[in-house]
C-alpha positions in Angstrom: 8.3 15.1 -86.8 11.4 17.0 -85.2 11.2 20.0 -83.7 13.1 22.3 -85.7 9.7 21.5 -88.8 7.4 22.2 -85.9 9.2 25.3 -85.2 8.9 26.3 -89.1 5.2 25.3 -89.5 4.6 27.0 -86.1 5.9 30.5 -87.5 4.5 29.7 -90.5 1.8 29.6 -88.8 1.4 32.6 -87.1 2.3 34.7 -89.9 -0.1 33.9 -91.9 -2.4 35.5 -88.8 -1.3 39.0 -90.5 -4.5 38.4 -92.6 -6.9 38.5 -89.9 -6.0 42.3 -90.9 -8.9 42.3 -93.1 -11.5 41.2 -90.6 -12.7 44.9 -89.7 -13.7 45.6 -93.7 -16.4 42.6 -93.1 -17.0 42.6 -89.5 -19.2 45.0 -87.6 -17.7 48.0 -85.4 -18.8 45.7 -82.7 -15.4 44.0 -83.3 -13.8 47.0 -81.4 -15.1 45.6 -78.0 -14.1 41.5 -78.9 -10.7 42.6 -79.7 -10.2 44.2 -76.3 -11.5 40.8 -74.4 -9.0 38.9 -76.6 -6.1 41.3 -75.4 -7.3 40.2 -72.2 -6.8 36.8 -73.2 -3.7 37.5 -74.7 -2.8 39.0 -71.7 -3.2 35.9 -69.8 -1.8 33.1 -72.2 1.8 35.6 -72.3 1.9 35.1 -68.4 0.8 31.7 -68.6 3.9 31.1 -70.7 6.3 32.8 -68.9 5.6 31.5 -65.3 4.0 28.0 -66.3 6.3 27.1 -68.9 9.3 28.8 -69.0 10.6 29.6 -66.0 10.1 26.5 -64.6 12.0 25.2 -67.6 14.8 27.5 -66.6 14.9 26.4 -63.0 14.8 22.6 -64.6 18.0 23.2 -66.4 19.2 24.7 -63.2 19.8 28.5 -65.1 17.3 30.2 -63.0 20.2 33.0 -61.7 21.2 33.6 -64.9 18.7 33.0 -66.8 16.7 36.4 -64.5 19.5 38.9 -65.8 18.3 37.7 -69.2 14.4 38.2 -68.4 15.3 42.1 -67.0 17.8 42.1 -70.4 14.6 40.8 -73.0 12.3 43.4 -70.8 15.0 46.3 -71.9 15.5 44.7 -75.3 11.6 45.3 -75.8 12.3 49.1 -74.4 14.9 50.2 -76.8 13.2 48.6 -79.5 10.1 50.7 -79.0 12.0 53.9 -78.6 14.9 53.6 -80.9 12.1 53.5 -83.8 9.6 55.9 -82.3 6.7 52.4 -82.2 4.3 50.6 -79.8 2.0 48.6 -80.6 -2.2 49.7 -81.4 -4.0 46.5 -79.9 -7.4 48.2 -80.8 -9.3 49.6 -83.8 -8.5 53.3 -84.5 -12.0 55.6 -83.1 -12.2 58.8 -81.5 -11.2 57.5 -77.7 -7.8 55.8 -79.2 -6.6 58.4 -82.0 -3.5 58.8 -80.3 -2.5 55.7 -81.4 -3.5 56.3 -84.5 -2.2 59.6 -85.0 1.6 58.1 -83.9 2.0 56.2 -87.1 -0.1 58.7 -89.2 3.3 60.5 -91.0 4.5 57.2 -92.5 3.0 53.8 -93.3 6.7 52.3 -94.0 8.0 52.9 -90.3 5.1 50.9 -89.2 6.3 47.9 -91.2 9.7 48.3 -90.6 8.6 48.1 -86.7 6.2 45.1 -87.5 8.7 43.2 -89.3 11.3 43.5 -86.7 8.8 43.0 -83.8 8.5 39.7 -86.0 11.6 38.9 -86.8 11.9 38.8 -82.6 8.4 36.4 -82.6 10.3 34.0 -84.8 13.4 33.5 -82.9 11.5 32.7 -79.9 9.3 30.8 -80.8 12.3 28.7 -82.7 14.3 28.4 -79.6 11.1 27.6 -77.3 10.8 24.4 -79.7 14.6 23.5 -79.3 14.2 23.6 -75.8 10.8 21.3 -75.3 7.9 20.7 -77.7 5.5 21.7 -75.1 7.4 25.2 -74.4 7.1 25.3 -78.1 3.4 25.1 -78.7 2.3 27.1 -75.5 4.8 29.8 -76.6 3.4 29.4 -80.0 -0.1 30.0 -78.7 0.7 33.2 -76.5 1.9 34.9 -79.5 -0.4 33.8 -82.1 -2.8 35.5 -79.4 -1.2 38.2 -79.2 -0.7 39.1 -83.0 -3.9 38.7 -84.0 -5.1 42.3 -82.3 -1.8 43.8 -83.3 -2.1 42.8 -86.9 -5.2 44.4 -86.7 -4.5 47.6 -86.1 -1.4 47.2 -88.0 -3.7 47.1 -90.9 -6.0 50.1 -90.1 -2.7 52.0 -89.7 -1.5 51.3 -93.3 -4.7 52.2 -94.7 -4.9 55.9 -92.3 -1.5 56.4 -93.9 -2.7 55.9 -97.3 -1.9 52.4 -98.6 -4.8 51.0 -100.7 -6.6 47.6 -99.5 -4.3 45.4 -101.6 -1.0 47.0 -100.7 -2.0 47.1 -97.1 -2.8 43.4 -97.3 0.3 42.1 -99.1 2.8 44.6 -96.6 1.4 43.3 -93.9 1.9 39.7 -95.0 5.3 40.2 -96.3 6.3 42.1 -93.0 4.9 38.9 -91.0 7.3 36.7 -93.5 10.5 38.0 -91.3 9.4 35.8 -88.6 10.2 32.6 -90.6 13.6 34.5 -91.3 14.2 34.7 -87.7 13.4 31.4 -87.0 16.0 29.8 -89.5 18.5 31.8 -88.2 17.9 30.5 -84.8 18.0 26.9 -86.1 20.8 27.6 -88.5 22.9 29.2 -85.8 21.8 26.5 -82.5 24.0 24.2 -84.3 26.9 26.4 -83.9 26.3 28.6 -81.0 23.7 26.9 -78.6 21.8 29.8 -76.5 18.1 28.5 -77.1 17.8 27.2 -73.1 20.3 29.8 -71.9 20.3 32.6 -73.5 16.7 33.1 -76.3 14.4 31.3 -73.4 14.8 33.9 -70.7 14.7 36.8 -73.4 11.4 35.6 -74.3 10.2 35.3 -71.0 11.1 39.2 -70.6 9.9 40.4 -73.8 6.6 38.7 -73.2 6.1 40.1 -69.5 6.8 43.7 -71.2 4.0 43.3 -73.6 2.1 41.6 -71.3 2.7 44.9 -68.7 3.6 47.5 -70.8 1.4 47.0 -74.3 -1.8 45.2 -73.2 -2.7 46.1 -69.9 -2.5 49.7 -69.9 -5.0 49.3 -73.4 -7.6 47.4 -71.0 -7.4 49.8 -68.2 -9.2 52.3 -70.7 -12.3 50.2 -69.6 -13.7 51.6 -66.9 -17.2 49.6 -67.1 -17.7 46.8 -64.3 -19.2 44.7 -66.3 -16.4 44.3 -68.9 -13.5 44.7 -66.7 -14.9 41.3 -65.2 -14.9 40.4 -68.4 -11.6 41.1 -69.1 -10.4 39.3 -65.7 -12.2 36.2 -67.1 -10.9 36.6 -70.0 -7.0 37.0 -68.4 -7.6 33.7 -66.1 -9.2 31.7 -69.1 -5.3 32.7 -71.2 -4.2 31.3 -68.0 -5.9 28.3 -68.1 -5.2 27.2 -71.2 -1.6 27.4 -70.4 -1.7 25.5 -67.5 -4.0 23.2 -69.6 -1.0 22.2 -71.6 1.3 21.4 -68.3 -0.7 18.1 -68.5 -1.0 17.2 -72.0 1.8 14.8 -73.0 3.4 15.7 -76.7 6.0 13.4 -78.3 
């Protein structure tokens, strides 16, 4: 199977995690907890990425110098983003100690998805050009933001239903905002043909927008947990994301 279907089934893929949206209608409030130990583990598997996988696939190609203005570029990237449409991301279930987060999408439902579906849109082109560059790069790359949306889409969800969309609506929104990541991912494999900046340019991008939501998003959300016993937790939970990267280092992939 070439790359560029693994790329398409691999966004495919994680779009169809904007479901897991639904989970806290049938799951227990004891979810709130879980989804903070998988940020943790998101947490992890976005580093993994960046240090086991695609830097060193930077310094292969022999782009390292370069390729670091583009990490600090993709870290600003991320920045602007966030402020130019007044967004960050909720990576937990809306209750009394994280109202603020609620309360920042509260005025309107539609800015969220707008915000979702570009923060997607971004998701797709990297994990296209992660695939152009190396199958493995692809998959671990794949994984770390799989992990990663599946506590955002979340919250995503309880947003849309705090600013007044019914179940259905929120559900098909959601889904149809997670659908611009398959858009960004055939422009990336449209446009490689014609410009190629997967390795050069998309790779090093990633690696920055990944170390911002890594730093900016996800760890600030965990230090809110102030209990010993689940901030080791949480540290388990960051080396286990870890691990799994590095896990992949050593599996061979045609």
């Amino acid at each position: 199977m070439s790359n560029n279907l693994l790329a398409i089934g691999a966004v495919v893929g994680v779009s169809l995690i904007s479901l897991v949206g639904v989970i806290p209608l049938v799951v227990s409030k004891r979810l709130r907890s879980w989804v903070l130990f998988l940020v943790s583990f998101s947490v992890g598997a976005l580093l993994g990425d960046v240090f086991l996988h695609i830097v060193p696939e930077m310094a292969e190609a022999g782009g390292i110098e370069r390729g670091a203005e583009y990490i600090l570029l993709g870290m600003l990237i991320s920045f602007i983003i966030e402020k130019l449409i007044h967004w960050r991301h909720c990576h937990t279930l809306p209750d009394d100690k994280h109202e603020h987060c609620h309360d920042h999408h509260h005025h309107i439902g539609i800015m969220n998805l707008f915000a979702d579906g570009l923060h997607n849109f971004i998701d797709g082109t990297l994990i296209a050009a992660s695939f152009l560059v190396d199958t493995q790069v692809g998959i671990a790359t794949t994984i770390a933001v799989g992990l990663h949306e599946i506590p955002q889409e979340i919250g995503d969800f309880a947003v849309l239903l705090h600013s007044g969309f019914t179940k259905k609506k929120a559900i098909l929104f959601n889904m149809l905002s997670a659908c611009s990541a398959i858009v960004g991912a055939i422009a990336v494999l449209f446009l490689q043909s014609v410009i190629p900046v997967a390795e050069s340019v998309l790779l090093p991008i990633a690696a920055g927008n990944f170390l911002y939501i890594a730093g900016v998003d996800l760890i600030p959300e965990l230090h809110k947990e102030t209990r010993i016993s689940n901030s080791m937790i949480q540290l388990l939970s960051i080396i286990g994301g870890i691990g799994v990267m590095y896990a992949l280092k050593f599996i061979e992939i045609a």
